[in-house]
KEMI-478568 format. One record per residue (C-alpha): x, y, z; residue in one letter. Coordinates in Angstrom, 3 decimals, m for minus. Last residue first. Layout:
residues N
+----------+----------+----------+------+
!        x !        y !        z ! type !
+----------+----------+----------+------+
!        X !        Y !        Z !    A !
...
+----------+----------+----------+------+
END
This chain:
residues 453
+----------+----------+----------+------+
!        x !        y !        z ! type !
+----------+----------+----------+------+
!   20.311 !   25.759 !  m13.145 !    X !
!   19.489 !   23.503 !  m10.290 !    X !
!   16.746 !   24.093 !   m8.966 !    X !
!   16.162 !   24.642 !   m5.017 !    X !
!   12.529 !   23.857 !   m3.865 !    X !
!   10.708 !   26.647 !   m1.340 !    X !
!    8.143 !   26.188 !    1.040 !    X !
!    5.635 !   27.385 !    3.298 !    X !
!    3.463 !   25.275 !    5.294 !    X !
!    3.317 !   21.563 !    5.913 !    X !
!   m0.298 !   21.332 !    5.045 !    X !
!   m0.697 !   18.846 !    2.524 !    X !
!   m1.748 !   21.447 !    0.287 !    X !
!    1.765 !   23.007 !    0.933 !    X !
!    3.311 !   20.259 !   m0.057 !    X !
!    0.706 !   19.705 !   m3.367 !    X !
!    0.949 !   23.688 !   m4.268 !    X !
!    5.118 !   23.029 !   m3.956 !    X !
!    5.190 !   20.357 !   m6.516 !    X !
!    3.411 !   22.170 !   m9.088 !    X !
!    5.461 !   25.066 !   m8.789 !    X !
!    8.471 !   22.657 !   m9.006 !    X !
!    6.890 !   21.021 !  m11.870 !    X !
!    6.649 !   24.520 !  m13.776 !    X !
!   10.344 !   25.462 !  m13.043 !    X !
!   11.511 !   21.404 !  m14.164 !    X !
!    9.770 !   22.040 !  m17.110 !    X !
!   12.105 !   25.085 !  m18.017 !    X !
!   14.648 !   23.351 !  m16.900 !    X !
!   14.993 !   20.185 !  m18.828 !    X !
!   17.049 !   21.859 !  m21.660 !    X !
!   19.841 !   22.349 !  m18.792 !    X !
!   20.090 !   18.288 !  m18.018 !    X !
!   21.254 !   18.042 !  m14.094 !    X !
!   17.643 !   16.692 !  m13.272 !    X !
!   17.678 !   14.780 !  m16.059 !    X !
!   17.445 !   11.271 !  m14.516 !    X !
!   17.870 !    8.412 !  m16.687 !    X !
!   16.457 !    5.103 !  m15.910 !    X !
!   13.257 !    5.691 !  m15.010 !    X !
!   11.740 !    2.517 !  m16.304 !    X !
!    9.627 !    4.442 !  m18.981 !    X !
!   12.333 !    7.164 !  m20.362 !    X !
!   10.876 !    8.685 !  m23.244 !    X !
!    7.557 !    9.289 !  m22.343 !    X !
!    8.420 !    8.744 !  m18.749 !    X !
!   10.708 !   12.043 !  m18.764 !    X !
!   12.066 !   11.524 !  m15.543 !    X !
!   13.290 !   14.436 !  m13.091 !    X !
!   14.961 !   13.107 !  m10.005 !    X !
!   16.676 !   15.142 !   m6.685 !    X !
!   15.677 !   18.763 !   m6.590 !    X !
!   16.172 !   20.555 !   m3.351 !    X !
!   13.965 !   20.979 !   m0.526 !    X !
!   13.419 !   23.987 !    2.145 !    X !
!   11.152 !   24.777 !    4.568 !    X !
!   11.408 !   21.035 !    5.753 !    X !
!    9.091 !   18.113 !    7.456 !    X !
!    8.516 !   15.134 !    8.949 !    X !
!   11.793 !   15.124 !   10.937 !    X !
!   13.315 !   12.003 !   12.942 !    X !
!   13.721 !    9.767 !   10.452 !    X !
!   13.949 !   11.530 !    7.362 !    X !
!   16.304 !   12.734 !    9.127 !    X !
!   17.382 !   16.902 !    7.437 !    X !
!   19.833 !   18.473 !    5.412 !    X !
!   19.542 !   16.882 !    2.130 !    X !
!   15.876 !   18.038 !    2.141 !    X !
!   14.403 !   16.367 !   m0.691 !    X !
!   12.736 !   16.707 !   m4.109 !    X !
!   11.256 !   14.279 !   m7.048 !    X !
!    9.469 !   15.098 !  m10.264 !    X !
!    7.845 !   12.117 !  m12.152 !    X !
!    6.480 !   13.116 !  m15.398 !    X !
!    4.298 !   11.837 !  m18.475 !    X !
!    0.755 !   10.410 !  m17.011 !    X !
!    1.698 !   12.551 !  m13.704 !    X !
!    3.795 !   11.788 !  m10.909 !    X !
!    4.435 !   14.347 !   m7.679 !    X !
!    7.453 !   13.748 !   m5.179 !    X !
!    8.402 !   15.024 !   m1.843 !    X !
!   11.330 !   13.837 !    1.018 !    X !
!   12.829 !   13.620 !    3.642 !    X !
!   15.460 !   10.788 !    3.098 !    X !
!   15.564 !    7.029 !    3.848 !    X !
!   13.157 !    6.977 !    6.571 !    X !
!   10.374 !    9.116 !    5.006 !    X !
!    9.219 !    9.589 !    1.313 !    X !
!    6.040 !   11.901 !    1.116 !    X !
!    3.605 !   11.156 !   m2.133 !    X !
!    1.615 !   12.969 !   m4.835 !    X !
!   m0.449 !   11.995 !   m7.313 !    X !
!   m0.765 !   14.540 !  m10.701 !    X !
!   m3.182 !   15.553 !  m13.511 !    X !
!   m2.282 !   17.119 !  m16.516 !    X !
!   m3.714 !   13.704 !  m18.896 !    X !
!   m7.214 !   14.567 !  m17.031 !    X !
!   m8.483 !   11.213 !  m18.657 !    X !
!  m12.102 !   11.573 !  m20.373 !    X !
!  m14.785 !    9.872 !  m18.155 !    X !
!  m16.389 !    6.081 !  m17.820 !    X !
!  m15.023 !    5.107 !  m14.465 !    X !
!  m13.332 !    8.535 !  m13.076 !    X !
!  m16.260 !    9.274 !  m10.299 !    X !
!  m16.094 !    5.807 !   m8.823 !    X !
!  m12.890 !    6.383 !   m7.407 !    X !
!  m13.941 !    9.187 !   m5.073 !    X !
!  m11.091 !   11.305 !   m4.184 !    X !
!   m8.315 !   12.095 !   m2.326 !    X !
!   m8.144 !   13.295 !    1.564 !    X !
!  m10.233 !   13.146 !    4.002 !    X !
!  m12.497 !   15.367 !    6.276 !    X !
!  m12.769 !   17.639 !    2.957 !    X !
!  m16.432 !   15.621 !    2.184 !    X !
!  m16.954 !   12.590 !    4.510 !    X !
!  m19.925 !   11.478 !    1.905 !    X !
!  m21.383 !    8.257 !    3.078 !    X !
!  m23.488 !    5.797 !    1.647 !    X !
!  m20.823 !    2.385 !    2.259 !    X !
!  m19.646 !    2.573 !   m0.797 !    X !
!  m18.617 !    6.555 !   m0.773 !    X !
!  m17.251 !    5.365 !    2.570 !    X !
!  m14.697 !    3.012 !    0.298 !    X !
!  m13.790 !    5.933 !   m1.693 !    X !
!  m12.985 !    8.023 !    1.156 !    X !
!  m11.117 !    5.370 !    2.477 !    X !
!   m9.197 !    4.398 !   m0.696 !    X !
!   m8.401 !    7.687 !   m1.981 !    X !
!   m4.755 !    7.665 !   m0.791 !    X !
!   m4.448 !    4.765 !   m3.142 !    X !
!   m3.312 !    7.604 !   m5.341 !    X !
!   m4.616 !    7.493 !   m9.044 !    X !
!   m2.673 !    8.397 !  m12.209 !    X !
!   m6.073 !    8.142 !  m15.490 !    X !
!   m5.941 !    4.705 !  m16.564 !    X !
!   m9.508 !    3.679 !  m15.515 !    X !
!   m9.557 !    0.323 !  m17.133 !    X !
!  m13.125 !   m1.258 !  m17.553 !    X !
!  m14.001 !   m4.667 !  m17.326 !    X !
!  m17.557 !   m4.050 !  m16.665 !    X !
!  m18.103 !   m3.301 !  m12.976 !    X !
!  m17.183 !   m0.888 !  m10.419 !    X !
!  m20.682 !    0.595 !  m10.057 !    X !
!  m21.575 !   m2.383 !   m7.349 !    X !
!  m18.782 !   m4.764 !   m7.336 !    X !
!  m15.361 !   m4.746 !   m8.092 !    X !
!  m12.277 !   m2.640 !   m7.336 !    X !
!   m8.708 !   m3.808 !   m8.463 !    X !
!   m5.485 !   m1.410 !   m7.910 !    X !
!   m2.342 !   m2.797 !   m8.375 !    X !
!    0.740 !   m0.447 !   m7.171 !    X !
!    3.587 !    1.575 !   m8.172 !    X !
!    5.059 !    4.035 !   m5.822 !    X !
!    7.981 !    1.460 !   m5.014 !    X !
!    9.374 !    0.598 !   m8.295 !    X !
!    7.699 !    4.343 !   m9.501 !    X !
!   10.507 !    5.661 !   m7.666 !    X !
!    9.974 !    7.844 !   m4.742 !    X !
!   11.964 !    6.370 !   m2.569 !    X !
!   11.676 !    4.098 !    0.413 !    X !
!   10.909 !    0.774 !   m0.664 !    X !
!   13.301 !   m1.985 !   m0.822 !    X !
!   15.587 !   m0.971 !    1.443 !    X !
!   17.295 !   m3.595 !    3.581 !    X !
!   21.117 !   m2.831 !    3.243 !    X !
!   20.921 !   m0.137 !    0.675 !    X !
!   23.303 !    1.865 !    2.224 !    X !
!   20.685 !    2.758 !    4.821 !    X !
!   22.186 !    6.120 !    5.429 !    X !
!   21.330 !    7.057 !    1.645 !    X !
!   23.771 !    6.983 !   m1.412 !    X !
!   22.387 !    2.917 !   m2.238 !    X !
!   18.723 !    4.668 !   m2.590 !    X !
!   17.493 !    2.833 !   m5.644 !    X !
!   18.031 !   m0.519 !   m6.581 !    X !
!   18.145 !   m2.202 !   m3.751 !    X !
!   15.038 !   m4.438 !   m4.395 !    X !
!   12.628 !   m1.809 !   m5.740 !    X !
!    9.289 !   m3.083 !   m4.200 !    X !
!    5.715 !   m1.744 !   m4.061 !    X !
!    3.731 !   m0.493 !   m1.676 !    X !
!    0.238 !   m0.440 !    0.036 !    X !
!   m1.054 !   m3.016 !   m1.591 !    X !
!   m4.186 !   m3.397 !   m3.849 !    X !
!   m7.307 !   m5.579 !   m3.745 !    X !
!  m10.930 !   m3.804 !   m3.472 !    X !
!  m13.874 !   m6.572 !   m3.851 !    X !
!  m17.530 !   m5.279 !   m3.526 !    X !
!  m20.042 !   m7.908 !   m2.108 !    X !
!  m23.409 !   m7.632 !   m2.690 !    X !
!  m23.325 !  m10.529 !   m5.861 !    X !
!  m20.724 !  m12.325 !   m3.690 !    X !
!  m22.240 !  m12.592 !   m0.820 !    X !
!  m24.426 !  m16.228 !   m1.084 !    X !
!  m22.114 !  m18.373 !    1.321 !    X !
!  m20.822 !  m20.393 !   m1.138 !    X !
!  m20.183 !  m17.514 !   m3.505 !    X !
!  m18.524 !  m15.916 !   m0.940 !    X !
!  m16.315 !  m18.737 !    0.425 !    X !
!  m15.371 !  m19.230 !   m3.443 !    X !
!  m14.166 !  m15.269 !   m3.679 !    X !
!  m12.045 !  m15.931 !   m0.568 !    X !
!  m10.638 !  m19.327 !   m1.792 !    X !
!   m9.726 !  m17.479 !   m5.010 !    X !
!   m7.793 !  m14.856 !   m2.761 !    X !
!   m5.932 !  m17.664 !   m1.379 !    X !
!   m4.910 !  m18.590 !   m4.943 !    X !
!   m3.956 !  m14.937 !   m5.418 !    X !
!   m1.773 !  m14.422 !   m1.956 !    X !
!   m0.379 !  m17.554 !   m3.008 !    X !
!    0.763 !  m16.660 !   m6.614 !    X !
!    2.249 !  m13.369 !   m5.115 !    X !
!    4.714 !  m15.096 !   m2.566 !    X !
!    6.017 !  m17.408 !   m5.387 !    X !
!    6.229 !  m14.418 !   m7.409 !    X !
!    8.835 !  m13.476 !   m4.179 !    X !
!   10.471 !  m16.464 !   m4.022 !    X !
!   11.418 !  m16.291 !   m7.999 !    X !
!   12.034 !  m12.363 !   m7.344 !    X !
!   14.959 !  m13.197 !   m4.610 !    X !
!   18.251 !  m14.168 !   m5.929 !    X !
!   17.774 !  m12.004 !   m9.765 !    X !
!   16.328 !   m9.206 !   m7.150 !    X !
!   19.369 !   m8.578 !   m5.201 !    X !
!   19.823 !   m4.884 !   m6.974 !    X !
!   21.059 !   m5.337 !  m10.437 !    X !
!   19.774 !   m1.727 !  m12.076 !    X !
!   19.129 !   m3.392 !  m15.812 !    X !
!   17.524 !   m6.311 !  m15.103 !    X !
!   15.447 !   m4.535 !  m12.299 !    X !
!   14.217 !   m1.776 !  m14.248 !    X !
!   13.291 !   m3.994 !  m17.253 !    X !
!   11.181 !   m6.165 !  m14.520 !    X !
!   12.755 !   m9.845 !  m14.350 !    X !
!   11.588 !  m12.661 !  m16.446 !    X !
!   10.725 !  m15.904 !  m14.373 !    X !
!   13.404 !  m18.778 !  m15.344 !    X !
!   13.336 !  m20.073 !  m11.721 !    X !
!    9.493 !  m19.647 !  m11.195 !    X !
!    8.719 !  m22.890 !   m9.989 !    X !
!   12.202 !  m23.785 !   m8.908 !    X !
!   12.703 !  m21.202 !   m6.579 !    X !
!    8.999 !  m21.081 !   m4.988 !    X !
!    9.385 !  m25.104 !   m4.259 !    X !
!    8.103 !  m24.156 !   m0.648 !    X !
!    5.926 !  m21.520 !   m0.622 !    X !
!    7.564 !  m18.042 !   m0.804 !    X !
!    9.755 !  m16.653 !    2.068 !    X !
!   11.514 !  m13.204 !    0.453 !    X !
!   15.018 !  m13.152 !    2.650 !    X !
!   16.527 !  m11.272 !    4.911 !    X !
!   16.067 !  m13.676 !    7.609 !    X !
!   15.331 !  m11.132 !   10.303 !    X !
!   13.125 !   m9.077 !    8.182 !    X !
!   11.213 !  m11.085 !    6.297 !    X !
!   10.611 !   m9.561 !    2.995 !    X !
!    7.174 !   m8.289 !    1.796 !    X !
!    5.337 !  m10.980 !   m0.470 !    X !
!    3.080 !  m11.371 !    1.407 !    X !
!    2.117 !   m9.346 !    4.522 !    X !
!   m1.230 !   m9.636 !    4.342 !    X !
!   m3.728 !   m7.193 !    5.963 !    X !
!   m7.265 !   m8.032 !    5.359 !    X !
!   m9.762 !   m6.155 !    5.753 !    X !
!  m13.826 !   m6.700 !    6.284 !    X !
!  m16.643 !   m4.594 !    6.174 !    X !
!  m19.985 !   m6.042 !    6.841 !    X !
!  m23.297 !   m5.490 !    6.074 !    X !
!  m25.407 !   m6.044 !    9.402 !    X !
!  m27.450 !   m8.710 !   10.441 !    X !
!  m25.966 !  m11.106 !    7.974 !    X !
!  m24.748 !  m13.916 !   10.915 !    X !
!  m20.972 !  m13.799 !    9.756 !    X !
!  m19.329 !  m16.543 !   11.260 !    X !
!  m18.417 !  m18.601 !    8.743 !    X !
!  m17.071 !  m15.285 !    6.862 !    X !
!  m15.408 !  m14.350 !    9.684 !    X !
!  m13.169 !  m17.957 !    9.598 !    X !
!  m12.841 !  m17.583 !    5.684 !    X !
!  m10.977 !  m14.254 !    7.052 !    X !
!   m8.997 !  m16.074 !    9.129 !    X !
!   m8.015 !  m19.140 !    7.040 !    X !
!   m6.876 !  m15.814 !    4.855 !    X !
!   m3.865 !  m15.347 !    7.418 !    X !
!   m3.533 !  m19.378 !    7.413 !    X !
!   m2.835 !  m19.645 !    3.937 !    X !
!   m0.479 !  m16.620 !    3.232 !    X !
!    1.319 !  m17.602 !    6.628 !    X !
!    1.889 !  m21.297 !    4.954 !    X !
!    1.334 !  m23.933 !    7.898 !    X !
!    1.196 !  m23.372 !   11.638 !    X !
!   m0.426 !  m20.865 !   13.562 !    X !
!   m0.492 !  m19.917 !   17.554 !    X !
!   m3.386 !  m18.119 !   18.510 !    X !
!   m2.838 !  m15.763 !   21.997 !    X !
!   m5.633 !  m14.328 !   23.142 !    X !
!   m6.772 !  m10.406 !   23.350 !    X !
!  m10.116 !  m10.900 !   23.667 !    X !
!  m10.552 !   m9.250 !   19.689 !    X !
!   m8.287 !  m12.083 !   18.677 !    X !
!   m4.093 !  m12.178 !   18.196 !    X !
!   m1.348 !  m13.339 !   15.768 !    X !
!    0.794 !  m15.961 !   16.153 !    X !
!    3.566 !  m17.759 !   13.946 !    X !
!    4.894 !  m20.055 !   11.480 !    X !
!    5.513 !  m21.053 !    7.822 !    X !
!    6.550 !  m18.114 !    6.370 !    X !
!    7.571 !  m16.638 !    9.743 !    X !
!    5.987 !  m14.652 !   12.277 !    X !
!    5.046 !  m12.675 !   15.345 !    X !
!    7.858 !  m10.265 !   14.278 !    X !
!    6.841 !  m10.033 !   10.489 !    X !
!    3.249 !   m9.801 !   11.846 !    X !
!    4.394 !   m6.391 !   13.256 !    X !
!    0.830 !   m5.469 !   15.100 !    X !
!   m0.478 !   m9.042 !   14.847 !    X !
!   m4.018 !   m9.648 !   14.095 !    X !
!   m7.127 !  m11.790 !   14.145 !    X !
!   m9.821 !   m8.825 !   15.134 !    X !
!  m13.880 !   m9.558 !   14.567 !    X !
!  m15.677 !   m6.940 !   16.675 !    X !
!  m14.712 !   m3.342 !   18.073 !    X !
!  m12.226 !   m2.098 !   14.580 !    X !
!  m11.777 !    1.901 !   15.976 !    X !
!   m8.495 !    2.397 !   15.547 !    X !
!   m7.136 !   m0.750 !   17.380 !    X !
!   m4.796 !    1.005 !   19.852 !    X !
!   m7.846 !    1.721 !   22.683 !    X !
!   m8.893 !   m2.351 !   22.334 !    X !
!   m5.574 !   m3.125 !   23.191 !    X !
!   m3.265 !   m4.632 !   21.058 !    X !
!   m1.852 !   m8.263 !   22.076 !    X !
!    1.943 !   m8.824 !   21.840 !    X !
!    5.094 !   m9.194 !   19.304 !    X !
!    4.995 !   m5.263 !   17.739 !    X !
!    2.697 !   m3.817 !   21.093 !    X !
!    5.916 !   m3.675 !   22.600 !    X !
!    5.223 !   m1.150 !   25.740 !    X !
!    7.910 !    0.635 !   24.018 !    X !
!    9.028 !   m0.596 !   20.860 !    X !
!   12.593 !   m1.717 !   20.961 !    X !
!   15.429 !    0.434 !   20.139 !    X !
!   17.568 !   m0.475 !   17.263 !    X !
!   14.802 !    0.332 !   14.979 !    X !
!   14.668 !    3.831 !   16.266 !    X !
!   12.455 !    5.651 !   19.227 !    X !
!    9.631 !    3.218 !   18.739 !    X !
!    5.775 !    3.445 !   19.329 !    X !
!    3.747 !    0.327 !   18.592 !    X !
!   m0.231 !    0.384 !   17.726 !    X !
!   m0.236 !    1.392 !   14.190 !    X !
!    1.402 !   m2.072 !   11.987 !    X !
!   m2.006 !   m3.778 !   11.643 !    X !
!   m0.625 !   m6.863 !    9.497 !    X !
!   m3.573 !   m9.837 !    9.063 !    X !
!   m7.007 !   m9.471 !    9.967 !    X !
!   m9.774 !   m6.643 !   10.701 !    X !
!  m13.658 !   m6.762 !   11.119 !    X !
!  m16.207 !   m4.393 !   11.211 !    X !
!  m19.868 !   m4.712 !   11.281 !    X !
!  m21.087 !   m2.006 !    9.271 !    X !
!  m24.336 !    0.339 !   10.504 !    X !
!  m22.809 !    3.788 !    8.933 !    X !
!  m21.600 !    5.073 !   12.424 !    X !
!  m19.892 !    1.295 !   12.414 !    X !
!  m17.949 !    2.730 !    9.132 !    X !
!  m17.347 !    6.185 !   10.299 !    X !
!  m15.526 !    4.502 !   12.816 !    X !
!  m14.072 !    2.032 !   11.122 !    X !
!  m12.638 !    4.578 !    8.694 !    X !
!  m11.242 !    6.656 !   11.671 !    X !
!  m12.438 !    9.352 !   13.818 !    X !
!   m9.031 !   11.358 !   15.195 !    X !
!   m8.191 !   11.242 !   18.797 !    X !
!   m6.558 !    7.589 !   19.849 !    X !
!   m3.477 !    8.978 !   17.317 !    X !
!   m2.308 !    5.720 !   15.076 !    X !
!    0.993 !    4.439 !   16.560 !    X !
!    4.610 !    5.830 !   15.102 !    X !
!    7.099 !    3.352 !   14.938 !    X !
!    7.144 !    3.317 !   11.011 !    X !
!    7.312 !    7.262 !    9.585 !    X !
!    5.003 !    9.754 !    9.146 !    X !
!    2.648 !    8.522 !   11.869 !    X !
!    2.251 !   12.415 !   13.491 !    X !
!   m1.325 !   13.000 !   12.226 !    X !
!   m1.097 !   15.473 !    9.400 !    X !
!    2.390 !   14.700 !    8.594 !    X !
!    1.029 !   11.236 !    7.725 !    X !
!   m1.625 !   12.235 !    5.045 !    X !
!   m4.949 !   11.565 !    6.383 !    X !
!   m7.676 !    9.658 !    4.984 !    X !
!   m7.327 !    8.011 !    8.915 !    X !
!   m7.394 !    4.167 !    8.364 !    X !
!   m5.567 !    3.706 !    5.155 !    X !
!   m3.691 !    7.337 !    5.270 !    X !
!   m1.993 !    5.436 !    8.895 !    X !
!   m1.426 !    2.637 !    6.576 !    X !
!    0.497 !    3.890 !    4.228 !    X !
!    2.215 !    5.993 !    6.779 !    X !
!    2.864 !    2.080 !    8.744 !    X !
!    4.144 !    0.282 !    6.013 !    X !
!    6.634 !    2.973 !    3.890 !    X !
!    5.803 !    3.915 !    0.447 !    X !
!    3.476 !    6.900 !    1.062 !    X !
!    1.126 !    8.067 !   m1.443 !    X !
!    0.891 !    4.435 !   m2.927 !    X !
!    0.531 !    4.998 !   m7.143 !    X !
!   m1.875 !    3.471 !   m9.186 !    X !
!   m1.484 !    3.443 !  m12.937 !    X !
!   m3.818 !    0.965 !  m15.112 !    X !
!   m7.073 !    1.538 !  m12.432 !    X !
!   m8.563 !   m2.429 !  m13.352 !    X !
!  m12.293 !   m2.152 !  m12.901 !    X !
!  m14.431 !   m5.192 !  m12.466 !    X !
!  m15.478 !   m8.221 !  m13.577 !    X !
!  m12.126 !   m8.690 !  m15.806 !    X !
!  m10.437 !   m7.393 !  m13.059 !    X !
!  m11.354 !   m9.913 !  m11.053 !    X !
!  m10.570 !  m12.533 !  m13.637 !    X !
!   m6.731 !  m11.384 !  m13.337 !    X !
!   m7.299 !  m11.466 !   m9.507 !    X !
!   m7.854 !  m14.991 !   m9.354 !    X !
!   m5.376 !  m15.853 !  m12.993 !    X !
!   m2.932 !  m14.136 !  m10.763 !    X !
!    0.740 !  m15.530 !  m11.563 !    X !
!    0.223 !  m17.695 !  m14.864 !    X !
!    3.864 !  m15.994 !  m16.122 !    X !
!    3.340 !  m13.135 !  m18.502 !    X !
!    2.832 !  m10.186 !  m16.012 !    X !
!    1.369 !   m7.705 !  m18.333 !    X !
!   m0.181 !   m5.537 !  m15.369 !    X !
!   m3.417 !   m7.153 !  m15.966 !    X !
!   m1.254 !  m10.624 !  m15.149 !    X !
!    0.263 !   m9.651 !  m11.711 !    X !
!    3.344 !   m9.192 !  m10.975 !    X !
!    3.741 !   m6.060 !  m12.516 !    X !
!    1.616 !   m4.198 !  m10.046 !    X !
!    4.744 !   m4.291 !   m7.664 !    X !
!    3.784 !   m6.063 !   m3.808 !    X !
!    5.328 !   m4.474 !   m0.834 !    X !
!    2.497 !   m5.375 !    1.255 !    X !
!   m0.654 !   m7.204 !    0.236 !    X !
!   m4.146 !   m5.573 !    0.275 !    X !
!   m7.946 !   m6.974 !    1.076 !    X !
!  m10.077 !   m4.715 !    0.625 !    X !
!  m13.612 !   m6.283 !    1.810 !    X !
!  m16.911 !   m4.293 !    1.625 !    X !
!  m20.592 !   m5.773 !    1.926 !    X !
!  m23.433 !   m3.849 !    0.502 !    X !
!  m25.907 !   m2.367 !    1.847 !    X !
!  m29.205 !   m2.253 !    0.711 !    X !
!  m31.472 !   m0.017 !   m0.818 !    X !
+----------+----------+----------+------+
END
């Protein structure tokens, strides 16, 4: 039987709410909205890791990040372990990669540069995790880059300058592969946007021009209109970021169809976090000062999650909790293979059509901003942390107190945490348990969680 092709394509710091099968109501993703008409929509998708380089470190490995020492950002994917394009090529896939790699830079702190600076220069082939053929990428594209300028870098290691919208010219690249493509082997492509996360040294969301008066009288997120947070300034740029990365995913589809892939093509689009624009985490060392993501919050955990093609088809909505940890092994399921225990997760295909496990839970590690360990179920999301420790420097702790508790049946947008409520303890006891079987799962070893009685 043949093949078929693969791309997942995924944005970065994108909510699922922005996005029409999330109940966006502004014309945001009519592309994608179709997409999961064709496909399946999972309804509650969670990131395992809401920090860009863990999230994708789990992308390429099936690894959680404490396993392989890329827990935080500055941390370069190990040259040791076999990767998704590895077992990909192993399965006769031509790989190719473009967009945001964000694994080949090492860095002390963010005040200290990277060191050698793969973040604003060519990766070596050694640093690429396995990805041998088509490569248009930028380690830190945020630091090769602008909204409307930049550079990124090809398999020979040149230099290509860009200008024009960095949504647009990203995807140019992958329309480029797609020219190129010569059908002797199935291919698996990625792309890496970076839309609609903020740009760093601006501080600022950089939508397409007219972004703020387009979307001007958008509706904000319940969380976000009633937590503040800078997202009344920045959300109309930031939808404006969104609508791009879904028109330019309509010019992928189109290239498809033109070239005759689509029918053996399957489609995965997610992201690999979401955004809480200083909302949450205004007690923590970064004061809030450019956090958008580092907590445990569903703001952040929160993600799309569209997969078509081949035996995701139909229209169907899985809405059983997911982790997008399962990506890799799931996208190896595609591609014939079965890595077993060698990653972590599960295959995606096996919840379309079954009952909902409504006790099941996802699990994620917050770094940076705190060290710390959450689980969220249909009903529950039940955060601890290790108020001694970096979440910086350490990647893990014997010991963890409670920090949230949210009743989500009653309490949706996680507005009111009972941790300190005394008729919440007995639940609290049982998700602690709960909590503790995931950590040590994970493989960090013994631990205990403080409640607070």
């Amino acid at each position: 039987m043949e093949k078929p092709n693969i791309i997942f394509m995924f944005s970065d710091q994108q909510r699922a709410d922005t996005m029409g099968c999330y109940g966006q109501e502004l014309d945001i993703s009519p592309n994608l909205d179709r997409l999961a008409d064709e496909g399946v929509l999972f309804r509650d998708a969670f990131t395992a890791q809401p920090v860009c380089g863990p999230c994708r470190a789990i992308f390429q490995s099936g690894k959680y990040p404490t396993e392989i020492g890329c827990y935080r950002n500055g941390q370069s994917l190990p040259r040791d372990i076999k990767t998704l394009a590895n077992y990909m090529e192993e399965a006769g896939y031509e790989n190719a990669y473009v967009g945001k790699w964000h694994l080949a830079s090492d860095r002390a702190s963010y005040s200290v540069p990277a060191n050698p600076d793969y973040e604003t220069h060519a990766i070596p082939k050694e640093r690429r995790g396995g990805y041998n053929g088509f490569w248009r990428v930028s380690d830190v594209l945020e630091a090769t880059s602008h909204g409307y300028d930049g550079y990124v870098f090809d398999e020979n290691m040149n230099r290509i300058d860009f200008k024009g919208y960095r949504v647009d010219r990203i995807n140019d690249f992958a329309l480029e592969f797609l020219d190129k493509y010569d059908g002797k082997k199935p291919f698996f492509l990625t792309v890496s946007h970076i839309e609609p996360h903020h740009q760093n040294d601006r501080a600022d969301y950089e939508g397409p021009d007219g972004s703020k008066e387009r979307f001007k009288d958008c509706k904000l997120p319940k969380d976000l209109e009633v937590l503040g947070g800078d997202a009344k300034q920045m959300y109309p740029d930031y939808l404006g970021c969104c609508k791009s990365l879904d028109d330019n995913f309509g010019k992928l589809v189109d290239k498809l169809k033109e070239k005759g892939l689509y029918d053996n093509t399957i489609i995965i689009y997610s992201s690999d976090h979401g955004s809480h624009f200083k909302t949450r985490n205004r007690e923590t060392y970064l004061k809030g000062s450019d956090d958008y993501k580092r907590t445990c919050h569903s703001s952040a955990l929160k993600v799309p999650l569209i997969i078509a093609g081949g035996a995701f088809k139909g229209g169907k909505v899985v809405r059983e909790v997911v982790s997008t940890c399962s990506l890799p092994k799931t996208i190896l399921a595609m591609a014939g293979v079965d890595v077993g225990d060698n990653m972590i997760g599960e295959n995606l295909e096996t919840l379309i059509d079954k009952p909902i496990d409504e006790d099941k839970f996802v699990y994620a590690q917050i770094s940076e901003s705190r060290l710390g360990r959450c689980i969220r179920s249909k009903d529950y999301l039940y955060s601890a942390f290790a108020p001694e420790s970096n979440g910086w420097d350490e990647d893990r702790s014997d010991v963890y107190e409670e920090e949230f508790f949210y009743d989500l049946r009653k309490d949706p947008y996680e507005l009111n945490n009972l941790v300190n409520d005394k008729s919440t303890l007995e639940i609290r006891k049982k998700l602690a348990k709960k909590l503790i079987e995931k950590i040590e799962a994970a493989g960090e070893g013994k631990v205990e969680i403080i409640i607070k009685e």
